[in-house]
TORLUMPA-775456 format. One record per residue: residue in three letters; x, y negated, z negated of N, C-alpha, C in turn. Coordinates in steps of 0.02 Angstrom, whole numbers, plus 50000, padded with zeros to 5 digits. Last residue first. Layout:
N
ALAXYZXYZXYZ/...
REM end
This chain:
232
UNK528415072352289528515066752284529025066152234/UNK527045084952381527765082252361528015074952347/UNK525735095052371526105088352384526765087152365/UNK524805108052443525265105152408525485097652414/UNK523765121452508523975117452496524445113652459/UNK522245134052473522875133352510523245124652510/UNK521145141852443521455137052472522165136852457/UNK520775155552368520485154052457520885147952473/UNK521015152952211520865155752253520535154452333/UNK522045141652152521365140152174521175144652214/UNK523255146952039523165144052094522335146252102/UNK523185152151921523465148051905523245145051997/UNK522925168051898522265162151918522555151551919/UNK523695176951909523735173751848523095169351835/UNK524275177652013523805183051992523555181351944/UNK524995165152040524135165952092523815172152055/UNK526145165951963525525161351949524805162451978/UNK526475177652029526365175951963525845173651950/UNK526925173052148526425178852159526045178052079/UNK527805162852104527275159552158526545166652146/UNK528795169752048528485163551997527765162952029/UNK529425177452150529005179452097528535176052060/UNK529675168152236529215171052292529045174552199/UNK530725162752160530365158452189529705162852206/UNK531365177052162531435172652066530875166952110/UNK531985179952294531425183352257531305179852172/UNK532805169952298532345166952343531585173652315/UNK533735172252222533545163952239532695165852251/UNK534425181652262534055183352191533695177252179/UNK534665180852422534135185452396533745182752323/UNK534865164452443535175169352445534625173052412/UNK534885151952569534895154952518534635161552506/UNK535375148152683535855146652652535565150352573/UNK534395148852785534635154252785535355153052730/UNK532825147352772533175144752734533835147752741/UNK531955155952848531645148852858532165144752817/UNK532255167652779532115166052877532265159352870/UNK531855167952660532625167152699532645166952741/UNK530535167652666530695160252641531645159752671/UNK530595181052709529955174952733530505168252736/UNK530935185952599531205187652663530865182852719/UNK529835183452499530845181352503531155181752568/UNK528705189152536528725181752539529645181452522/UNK529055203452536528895198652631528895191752612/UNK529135203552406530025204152445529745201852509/UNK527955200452338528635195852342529205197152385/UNK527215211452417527025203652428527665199652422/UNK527805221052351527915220052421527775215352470/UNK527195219652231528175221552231528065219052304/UNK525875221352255526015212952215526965213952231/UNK525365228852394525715226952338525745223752291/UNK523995220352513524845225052506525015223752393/UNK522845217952531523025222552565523685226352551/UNK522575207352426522035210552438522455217452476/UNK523815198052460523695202052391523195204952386/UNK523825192752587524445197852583523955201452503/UNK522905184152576522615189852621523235197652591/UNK523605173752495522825176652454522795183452500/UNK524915171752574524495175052483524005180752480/UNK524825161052649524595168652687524465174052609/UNK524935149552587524355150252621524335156552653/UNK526245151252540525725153352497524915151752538/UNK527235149752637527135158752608526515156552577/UNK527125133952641526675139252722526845146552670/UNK527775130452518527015128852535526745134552589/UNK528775136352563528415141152504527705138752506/UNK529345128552631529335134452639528905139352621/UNK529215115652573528785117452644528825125752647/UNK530545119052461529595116352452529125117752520/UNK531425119052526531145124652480530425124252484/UNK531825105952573531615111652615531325119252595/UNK531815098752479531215098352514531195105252578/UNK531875107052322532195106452368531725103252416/UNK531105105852166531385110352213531575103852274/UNK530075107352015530655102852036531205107352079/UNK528305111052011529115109751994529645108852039/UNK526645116051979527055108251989527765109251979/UNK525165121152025525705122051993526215117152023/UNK523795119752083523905115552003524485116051966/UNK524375118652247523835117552211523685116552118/UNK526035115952214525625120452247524895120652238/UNK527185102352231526415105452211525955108452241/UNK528665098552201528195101352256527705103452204/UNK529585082752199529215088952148528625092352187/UNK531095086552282530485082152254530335087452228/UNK532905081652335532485082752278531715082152264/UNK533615085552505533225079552439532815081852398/UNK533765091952595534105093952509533805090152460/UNK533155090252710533275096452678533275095052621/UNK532895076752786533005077352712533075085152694/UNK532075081052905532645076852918532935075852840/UNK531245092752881531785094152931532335086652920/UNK530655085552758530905091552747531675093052816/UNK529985078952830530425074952790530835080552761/UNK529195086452887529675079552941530105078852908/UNK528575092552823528715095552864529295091352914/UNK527515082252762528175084252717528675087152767/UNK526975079452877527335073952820527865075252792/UNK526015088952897526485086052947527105083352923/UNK525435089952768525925095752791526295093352837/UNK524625079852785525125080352722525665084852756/UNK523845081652883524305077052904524815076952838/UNK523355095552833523825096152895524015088052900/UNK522535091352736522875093052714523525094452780/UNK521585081152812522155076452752522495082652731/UNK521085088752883521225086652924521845083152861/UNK520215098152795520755099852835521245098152851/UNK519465086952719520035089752698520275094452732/UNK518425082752758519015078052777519695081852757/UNK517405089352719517385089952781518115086952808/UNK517715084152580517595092952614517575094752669/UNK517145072852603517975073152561518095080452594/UNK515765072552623516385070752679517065071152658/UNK515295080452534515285082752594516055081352641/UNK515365067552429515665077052415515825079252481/UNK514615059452474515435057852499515655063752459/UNK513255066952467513775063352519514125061852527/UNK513235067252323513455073452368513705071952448/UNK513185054152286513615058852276513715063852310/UNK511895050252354512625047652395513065051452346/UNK511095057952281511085059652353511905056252407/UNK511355052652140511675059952165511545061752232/UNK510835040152176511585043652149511665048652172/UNK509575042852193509855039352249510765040852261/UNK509045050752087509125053752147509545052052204/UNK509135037151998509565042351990509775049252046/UNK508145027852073508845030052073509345032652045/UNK507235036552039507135036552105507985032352125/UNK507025036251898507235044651922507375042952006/UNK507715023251817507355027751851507395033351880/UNK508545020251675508705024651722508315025551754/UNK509055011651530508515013351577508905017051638/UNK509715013051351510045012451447509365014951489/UNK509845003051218509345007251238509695007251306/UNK510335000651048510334998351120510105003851155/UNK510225002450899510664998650928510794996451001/UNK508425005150818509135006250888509484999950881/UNK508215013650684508455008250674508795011150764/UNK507005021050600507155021850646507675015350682/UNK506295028750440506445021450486507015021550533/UNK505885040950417505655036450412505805030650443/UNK507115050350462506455052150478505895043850455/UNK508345038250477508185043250474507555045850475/UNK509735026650520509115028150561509125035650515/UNK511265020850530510695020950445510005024750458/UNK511635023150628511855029350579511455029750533/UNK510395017450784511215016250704511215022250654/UNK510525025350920510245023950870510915020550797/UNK510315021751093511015022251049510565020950971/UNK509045029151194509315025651152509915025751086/UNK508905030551356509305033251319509535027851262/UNK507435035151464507895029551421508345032551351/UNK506975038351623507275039751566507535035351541/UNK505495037451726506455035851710506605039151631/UNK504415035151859504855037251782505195037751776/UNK504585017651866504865023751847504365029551880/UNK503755002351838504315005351864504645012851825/UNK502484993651871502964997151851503235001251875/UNK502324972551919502344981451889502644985651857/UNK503014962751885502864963451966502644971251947/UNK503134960851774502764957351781502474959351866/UNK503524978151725503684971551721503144968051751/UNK503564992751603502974987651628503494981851663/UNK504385008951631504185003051596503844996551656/UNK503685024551567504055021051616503965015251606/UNK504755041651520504165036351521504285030551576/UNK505695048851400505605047751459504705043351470/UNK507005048151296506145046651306506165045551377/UNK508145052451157508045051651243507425050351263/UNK509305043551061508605047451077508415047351140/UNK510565048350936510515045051003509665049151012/UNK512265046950880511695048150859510985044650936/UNK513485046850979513375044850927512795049250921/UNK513495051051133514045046551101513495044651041/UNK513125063851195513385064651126513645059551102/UNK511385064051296512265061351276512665061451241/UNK510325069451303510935070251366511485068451369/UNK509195076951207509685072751195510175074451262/UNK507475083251273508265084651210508915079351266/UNK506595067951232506645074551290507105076051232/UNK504975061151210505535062651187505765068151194/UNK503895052851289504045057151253504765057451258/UNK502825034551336503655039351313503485045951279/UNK502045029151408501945035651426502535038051379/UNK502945012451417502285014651416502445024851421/UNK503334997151364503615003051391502955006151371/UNK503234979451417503244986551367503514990051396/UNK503764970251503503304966951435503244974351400/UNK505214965751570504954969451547504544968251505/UNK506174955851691506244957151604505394961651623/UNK507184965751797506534960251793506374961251732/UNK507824978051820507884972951861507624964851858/UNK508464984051676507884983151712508014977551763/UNK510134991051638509474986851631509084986751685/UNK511094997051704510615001151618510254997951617/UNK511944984251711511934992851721511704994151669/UNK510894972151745511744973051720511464983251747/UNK509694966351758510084964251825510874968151795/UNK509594963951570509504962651635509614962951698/UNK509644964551444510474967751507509964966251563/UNK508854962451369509344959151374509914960851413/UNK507684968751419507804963451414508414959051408/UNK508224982351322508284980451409508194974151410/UNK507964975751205508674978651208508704978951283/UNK506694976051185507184969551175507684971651202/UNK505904986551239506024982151277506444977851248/UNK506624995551122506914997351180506764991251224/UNK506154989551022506794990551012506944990851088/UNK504594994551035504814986651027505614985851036/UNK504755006451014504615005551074504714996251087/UNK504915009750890505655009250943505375007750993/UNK504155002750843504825000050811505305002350867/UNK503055012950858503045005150871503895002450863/UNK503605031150912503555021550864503595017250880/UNK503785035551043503275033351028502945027250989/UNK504975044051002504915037651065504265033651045/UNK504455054450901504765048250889504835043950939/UNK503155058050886503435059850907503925053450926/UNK502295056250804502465062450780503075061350838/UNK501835040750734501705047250780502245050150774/UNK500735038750575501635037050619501745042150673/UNK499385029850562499785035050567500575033550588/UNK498825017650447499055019850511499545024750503/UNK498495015850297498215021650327498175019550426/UNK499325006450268499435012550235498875018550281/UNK499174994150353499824997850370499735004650322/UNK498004992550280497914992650369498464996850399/UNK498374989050154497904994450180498034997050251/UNK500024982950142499164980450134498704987750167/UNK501144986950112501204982950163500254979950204/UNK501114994749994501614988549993501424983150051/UNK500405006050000500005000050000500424993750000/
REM end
């Protein structure tokens, strides 16, 4: 009765987006990002339809509601709103620190141009991995000895440039050689491989390289089916 009759016998809904307190919380809090990221395009007079989904973010204490909100030119959504709650917030009083809007029509918009420049990175990557290979392959024939750090897809160390192209082209034939032959007979065609192509180095050189390489790929240390590297 602290707060006179009227407030003692209103209910508190059950479902927390819902409270007056946060639903008041959330338009102040859009309102004030306006035109920013996370805000509404156009200040906002409510929010309307909210339930309360499970939680999509772990930065703090936090509430999720989906619903949609009012502006003067209409409304807008459905969307989701993700509110940052304060620590002091518990079953009774509900305290936000800031609220992020999201419609679902651009959140679709995201992930439709995400997967679109997914595509084209995937579609581009033949072509960026043969002008790499060109690259190194140049600098390799006119630099032999020069020092870089070759990278075989997530494995990384400190070789020769002519070592490095070498072993880059043994490990794109790998994956087929380790389905059909050996793992012993994989490394001695990749040593005997790499001494073709190197003829200054020497057997225990060149099987200790072609071992590390079979290693790592049985190991899962390389990206099964691809193929590739950089140097620098």
């Amino acid at each position: 009765w602290s707060d006179g009759p009227v407030a003692a016998f209103t209910p508190t809904p059950l479902d927390d987006c819902q409270r007056r307190e946060v639903e008041q919380s959330i338009v102040g809090s859009l309102n004030g990002k306006i035109g920013q990221a996370g805000g509404p395009s156009a200040p906002i007079q409510n929010v309307s339809d909210l339930v309360t989904v499970p939680n999509e973010t772990a930065d703090g204490p936090t509430l999720t509601c989906r619903g949609t909100i009012q502006t003067a030119s209409g409304i807008s959504g459905p969307g989701t709103i993700v509110v940052r709650l304060s620590t002091a917030s518990n079953s009774k009083t509900i305290s936000v620190k800031d609220a992020q809007w999201e419609a679902d029509t651009d959140k679709a918009r995201k992930q439709s141009e995400a997967a679109r420049q997914s595509a084209i990175r995937l579609a581009e990557a033949p072509q960026r991995e043969a002008t790499e290979t060109a690259k190194m392959r140049a600098s390799a024939n006119s630099r032999p000895n020069e020092t870089v750090r070759c990278g075989i897809n997530r494995a990384h160390f400190w070789t020769t440039n002519a070592i490095c192209i070498a072993l880059l082209e043994e490990v794109r034939a790998l994956s087929a050689k380790l389905k059909t032959t050996s793992r012993d007979q994989v490394v001695h065609e990749c040593a005997r491989s790499v001494r073709a192509k190197l003829n200054n180095l020497d057997e225990p050189s060149a099987l200790n390289l072609c071992e590390g390489i079979v290693a790592e790929w049985t190991s899962g240390a390389y990206e099964r089916g691809s193929s590739g590297g950089t140097a620098s």
